[in-house]
C-alpha positions in Angstrom: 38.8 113.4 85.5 39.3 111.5 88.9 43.0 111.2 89.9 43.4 107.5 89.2 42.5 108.4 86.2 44.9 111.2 85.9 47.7 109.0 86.9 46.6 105.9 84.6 46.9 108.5 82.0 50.0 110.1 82.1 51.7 106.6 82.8 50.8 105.7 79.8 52.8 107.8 78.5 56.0 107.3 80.2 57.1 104.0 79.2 60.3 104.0 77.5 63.1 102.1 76.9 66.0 103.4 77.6 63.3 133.5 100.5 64.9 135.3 97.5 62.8 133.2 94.5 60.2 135.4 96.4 58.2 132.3 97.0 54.9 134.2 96.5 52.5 135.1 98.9 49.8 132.7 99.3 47.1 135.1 99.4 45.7 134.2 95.6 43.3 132.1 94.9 44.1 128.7 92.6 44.7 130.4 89.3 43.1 127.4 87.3 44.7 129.0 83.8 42.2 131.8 84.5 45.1 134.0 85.8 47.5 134.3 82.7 48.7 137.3 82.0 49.5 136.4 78.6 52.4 137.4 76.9 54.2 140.7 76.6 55.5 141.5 73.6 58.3 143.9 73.3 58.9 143.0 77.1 62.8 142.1 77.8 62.3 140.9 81.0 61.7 137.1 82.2 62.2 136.3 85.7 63.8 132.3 86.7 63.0 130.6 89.6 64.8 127.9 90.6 66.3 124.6 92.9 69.5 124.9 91.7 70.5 126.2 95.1 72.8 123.4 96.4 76.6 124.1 95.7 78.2 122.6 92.4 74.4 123.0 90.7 74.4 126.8 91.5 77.4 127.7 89.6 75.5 125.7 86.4 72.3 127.3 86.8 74.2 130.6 86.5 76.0 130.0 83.8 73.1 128.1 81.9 71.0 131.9 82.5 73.8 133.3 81.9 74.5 131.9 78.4 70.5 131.6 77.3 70.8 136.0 78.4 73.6 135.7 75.7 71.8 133.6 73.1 68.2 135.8 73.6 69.3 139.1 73.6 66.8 138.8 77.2 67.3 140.1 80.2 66.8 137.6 82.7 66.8 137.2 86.0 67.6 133.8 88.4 65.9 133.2 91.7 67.7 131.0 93.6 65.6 129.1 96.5 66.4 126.4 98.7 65.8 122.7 97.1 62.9 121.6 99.7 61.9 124.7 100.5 60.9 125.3 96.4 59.7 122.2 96.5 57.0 122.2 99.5 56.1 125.4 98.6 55.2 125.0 94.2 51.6 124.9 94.8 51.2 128.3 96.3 53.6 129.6 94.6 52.2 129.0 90.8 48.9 130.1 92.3 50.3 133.7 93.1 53.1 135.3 91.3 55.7 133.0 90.0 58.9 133.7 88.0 57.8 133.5 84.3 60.3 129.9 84.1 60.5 127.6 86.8 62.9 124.6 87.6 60.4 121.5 87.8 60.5 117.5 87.3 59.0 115.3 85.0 56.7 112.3 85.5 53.3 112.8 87.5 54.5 116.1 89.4 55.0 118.0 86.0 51.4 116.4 84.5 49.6 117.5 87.7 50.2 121.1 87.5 49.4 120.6 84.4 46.4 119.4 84.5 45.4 122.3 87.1 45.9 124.8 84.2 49.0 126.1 86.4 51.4 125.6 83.4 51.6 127.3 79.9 51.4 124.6 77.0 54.6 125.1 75.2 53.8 123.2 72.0 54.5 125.7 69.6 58.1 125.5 71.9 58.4 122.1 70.8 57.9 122.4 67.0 61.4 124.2 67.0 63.5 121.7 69.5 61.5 118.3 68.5 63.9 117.1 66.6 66.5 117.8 69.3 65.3 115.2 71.4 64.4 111.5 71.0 60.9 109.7 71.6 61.2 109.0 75.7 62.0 112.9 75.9 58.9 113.7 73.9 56.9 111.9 76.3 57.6 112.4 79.4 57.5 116.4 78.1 53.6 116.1 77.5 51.1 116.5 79.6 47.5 114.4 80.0 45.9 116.6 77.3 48.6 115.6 75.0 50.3 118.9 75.0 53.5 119.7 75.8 54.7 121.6 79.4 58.2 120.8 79.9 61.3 120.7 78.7 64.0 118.7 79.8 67.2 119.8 80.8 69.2 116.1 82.1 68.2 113.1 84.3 70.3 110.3 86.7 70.3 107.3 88.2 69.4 106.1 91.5 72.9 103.5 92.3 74.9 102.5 94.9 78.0 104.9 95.2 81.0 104.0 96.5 84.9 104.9 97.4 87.2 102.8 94.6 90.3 102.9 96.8 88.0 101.1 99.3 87.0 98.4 97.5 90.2 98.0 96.4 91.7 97.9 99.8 89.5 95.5 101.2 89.1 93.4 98.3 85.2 94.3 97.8 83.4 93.4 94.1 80.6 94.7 93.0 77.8 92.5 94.1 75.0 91.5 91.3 72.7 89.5 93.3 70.5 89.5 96.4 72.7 87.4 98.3 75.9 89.2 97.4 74.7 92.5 99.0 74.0 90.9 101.6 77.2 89.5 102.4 78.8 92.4 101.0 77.3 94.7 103.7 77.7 91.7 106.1 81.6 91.8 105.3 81.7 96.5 105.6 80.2 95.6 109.4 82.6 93.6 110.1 85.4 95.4 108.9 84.3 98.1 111.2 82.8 100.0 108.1 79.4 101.4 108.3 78.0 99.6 105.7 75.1 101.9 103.9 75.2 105.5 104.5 71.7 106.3 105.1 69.5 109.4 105.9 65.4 110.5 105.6 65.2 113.6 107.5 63.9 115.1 104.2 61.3 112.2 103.9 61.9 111.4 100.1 65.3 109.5 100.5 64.3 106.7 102.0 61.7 105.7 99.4 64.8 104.8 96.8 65.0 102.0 98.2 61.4 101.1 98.4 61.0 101.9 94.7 64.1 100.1 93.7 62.7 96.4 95.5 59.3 96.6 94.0 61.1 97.2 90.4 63.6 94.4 91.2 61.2 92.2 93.2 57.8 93.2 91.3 58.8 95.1 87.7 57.9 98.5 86.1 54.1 97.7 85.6 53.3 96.6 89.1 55.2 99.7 90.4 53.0 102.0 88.3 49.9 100.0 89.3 50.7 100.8 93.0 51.3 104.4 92.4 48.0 105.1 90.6 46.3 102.6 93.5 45.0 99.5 90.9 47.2 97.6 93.3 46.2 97.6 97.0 48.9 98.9 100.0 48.6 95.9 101.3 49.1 93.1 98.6 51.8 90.7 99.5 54.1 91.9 96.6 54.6 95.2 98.5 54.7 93.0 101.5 57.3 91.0 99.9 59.2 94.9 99.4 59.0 96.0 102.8 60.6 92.7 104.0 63.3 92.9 101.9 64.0 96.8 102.8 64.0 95.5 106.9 66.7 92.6 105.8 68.6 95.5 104.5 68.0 97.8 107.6 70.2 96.3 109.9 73.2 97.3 107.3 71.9 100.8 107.3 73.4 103.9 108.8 71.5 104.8 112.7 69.6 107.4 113.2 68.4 108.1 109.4 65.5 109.9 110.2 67.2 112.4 112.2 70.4 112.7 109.2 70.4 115.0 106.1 71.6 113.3 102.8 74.4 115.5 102.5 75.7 114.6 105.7 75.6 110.5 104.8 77.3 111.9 101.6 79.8 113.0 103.5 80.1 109.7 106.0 80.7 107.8 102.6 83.2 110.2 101.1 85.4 110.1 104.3 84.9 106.6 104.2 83.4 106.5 107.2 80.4 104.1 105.3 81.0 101.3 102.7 78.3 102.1 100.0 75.6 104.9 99.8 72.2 104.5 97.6 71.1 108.0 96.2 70.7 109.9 93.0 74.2 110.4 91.4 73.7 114.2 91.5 73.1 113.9 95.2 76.0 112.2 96.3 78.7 113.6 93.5 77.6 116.8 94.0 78.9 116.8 97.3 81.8 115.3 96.7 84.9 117.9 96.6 86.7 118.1 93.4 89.7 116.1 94.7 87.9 113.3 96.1 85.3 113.0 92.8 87.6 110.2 90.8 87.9 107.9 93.8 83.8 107.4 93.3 82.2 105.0 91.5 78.8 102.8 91.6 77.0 99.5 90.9 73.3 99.4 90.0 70.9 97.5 92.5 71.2 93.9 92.0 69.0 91.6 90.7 66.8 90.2 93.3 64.0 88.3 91.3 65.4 86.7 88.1 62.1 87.4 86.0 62.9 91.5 86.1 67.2 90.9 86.6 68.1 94.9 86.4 65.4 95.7 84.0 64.2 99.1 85.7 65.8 101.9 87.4 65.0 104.9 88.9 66.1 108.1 86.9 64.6 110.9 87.8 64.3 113.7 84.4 64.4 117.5 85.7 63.6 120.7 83.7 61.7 123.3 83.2 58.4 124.8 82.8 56.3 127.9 82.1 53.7 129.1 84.5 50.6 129.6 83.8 50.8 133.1 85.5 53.7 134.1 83.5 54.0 138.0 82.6 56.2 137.6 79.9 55.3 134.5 78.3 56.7 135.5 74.5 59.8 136.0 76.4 59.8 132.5 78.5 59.3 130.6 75.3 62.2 132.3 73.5 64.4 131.3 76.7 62.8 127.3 76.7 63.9 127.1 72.6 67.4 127.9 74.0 66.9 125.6 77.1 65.7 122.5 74.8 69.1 122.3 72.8 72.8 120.0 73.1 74.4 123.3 72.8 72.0 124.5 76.6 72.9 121.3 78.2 76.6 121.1 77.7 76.8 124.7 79.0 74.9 123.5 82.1 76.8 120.2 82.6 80.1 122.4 82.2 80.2 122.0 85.7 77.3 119.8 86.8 79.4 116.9 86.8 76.8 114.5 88.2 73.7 114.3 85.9 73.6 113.3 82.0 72.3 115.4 79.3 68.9 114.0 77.4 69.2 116.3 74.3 70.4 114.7 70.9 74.3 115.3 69.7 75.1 116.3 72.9 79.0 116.5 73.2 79.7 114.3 75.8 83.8 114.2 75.5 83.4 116.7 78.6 81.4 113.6 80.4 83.1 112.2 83.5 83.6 108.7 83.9 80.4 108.4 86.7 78.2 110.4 83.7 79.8 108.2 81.0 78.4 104.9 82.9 75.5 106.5 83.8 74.8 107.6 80.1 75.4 103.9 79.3 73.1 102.4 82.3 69.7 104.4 82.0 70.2 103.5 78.4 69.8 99.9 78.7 66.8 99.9 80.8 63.5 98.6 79.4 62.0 101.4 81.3 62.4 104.0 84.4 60.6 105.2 87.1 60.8 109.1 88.0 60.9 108.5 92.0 57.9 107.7 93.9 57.0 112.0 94.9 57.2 111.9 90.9 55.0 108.8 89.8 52.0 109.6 92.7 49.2 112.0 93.5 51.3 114.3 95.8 49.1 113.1 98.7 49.8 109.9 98.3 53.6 110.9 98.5 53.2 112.6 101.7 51.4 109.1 103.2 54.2 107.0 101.5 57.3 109.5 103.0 55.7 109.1 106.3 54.8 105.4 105.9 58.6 105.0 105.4 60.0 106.9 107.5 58.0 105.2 110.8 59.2 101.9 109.2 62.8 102.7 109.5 61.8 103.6 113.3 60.5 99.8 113.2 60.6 97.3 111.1 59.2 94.5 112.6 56.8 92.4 111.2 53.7 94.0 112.9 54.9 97.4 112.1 54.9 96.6 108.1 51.3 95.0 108.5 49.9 98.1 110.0 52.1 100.7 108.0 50.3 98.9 105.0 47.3 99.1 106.3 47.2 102.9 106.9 48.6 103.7 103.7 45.7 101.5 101.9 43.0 103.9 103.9 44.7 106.8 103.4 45.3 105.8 99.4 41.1 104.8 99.1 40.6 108.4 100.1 42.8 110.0 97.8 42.0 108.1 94.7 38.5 108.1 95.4 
């Protein structure tokens, strides 16, 4: 199976409308499925690593084990690991001794590991929670052998976040078109504001916006084409993407390669900056409790009336089972307990930023940002997971760099020869 085939598969599938984790030792070879250790019966012990390491999401991931300990009559232990570091490190990790359950996120990143035979198929998991979970969830659970490998916990949307007692000082409205954002950012500057918080030292930031334009400017379908490479790098509709981002650039927070997101967080929440463009459990999360019901948002406006604010960005996370699991009995007593309402209210207790996806979930505890986000992703013809979701993981390290030397400069000649590398360097990847 070649990988544009790979990715033409799984996104076929996605449509829908709506170092204590002991990161291990790289010194195993690729386990290829070969490595299981099978499941241990009569074993009480399954081991959790996870991302959940960033304040506010830590205190739900321990109280989400905490409860499924309850529920299983397990004993089960959380490894708690830095967000990026978990992240750039998955591939080794899987391949040597990983935690029996691992935190993981749907979309092309969950079929990939997949597909390496680095995950445990879970199906049998899913003939007790399938009915917990509607039709997009089924999906984007399965991998490209049409088994399921994950289990989803909540997703949120990408939006522009900002300060109400701001807008409502200066007299700001919600823009809904092109144009508007435009002279909405045009006004912040002037007011002294900085307009968009903005920051890509972590590489992956910076792509919302790219992803966002070529939904608004070039819909779901031509998105997906890009990410599996039927689309060349340098067609004019990604062109057409890049020149809006560089309109928008000027509006942006300096220095964004150099800046953590948590830190623009901050800028907007002491209303340094005007608006901020990030997932809503980035920026809320780092919000302090007092501050949280001055936020609000505004999905990206419309910029090309044939898509309006069709597509969105929102990003599912949950959880798998490695392939190298030692308890695997175990792990899929733990994922029947994760796949329920009853799992994701106890998690979203105090995860006040992401949305639950199971089912009859009690959302009376919701906040007013989760109650519009609920109501958002749900009337989207269709969502992207992020572009380090929807792409071979190669191709995601090209695009973060591609980006990031395009906020250094965005001039005309720039985006010519950024697209030009990135269309060599996807012909050797998908080939």
């Amino acid at each position: 199976m070649t990988r544009r085939t790979l990715l033409g598969g799984f996104a076929a599938t996605t449509l829908f409308g709506a170092a204590s984790m002991a990161l291990a030792s790289c010194s195993s070879p690729g386990a290829g499925g070969s490595g299981r250790s099978g499941s241990a019966d009569g074993d009480t012990k399954v081991t959790v690593g996870s991302y959940n390491s960033n304040p506010g999401v830590k205190e739900s991931q321990k109280s989400l084990i905490d409860e499924a300990a309850q529920k299983t009559g397990l004993d089960i232990s959380l490894n708690l690991v830095d967000h990026e570091t978990f992240k750039s490190s998955i591939s080794d990790y899987l391949q040597a001794t990983p935690d029996d359950l691992f935190t993981w996120f749907a979309g092309f990143r969950m079929a990939f590991f997949a597909n390496q035979g680095l995950a445990t198929p879970i199906d049998d998991v899913w003939d007790a929670i399938g009915d917990n979970f509607g039709s997009a969830a089924h999906a984007l659970s399965k991998g490209l052998d049409g088994h399921y490998y994950f289990v989803p916990m909540y997703n949120y949307p990408w939006v522009f976040f900002h300060n109400q007692s701001v807008f409502t000082e200066r007299g700001y409205t919600d823009p809904t078109t092109w144009d508007e954002l435009i002279a909405l950012a045009k006004k912040m500057k002037a007011d002294g504001l900085v307009p968009i918080a903005f920051a890509d030292k972590d590489l992956w930031p910076g792509c919302g916006f790219f992803d966002t334009l070529d939904l608004r400017i070039n819909g779901y379908d031509y998105h997906m084409q890009l990410m599996r490479h039927e689309i060349p790098w340098t067609d004019k509709g990604v062109t057409d993407v890049f020149d809006h981002y560089a309109e928008l650039l000027p509006y942006c927070q300096n220095g964004a390669n150099g800046r953590i997101w948590q830190d623009a967080a901050k800028d907007l929440e002491n209303g340094n900056a005007g608006m901020m463009f990030q997932g809503s459990n980035q920026v809320g999360a780092n919000y302090s409790p007092d501050n949280l019901p001055d936020l609000d948002f505004f999905e990206f406006p419309t910029v090309n009336s044939q898509y309006g604010t069709d597509f969105m960005e929102a990003p599912a996370d949950g959880y798998m089972c490695a392939a190298k699991a030692k308890n695997v009995t175990g792990a899929k007593k733990v994922l029947e307990y994760l796949g329920t309402a009853q799992a994701e209210a106890t998690y979203l207790k105090t995860d006040q930023w992401d949305v639950g996806m199971a089912t009859g979930i009690d959302t009376a505890q919701y906040n007013a940002i989760q109650k519009k986000s609920t109501e958002l992703i749900a009337s989207k013809k269709a969502v992207s997971q992020f572009l380090d979701r929807d792409t071979d993981p190669a191709m995601a390290d090209a695009a973060f760099s591609g980006i990031q030397d395009f906020i250094q400069d965005s001039s005309s000649s720039n985006i010519l020869a950024i697209q030009k590398r990135l269309e060599a360097q996807a012909k050797t990847i998908f080939s």
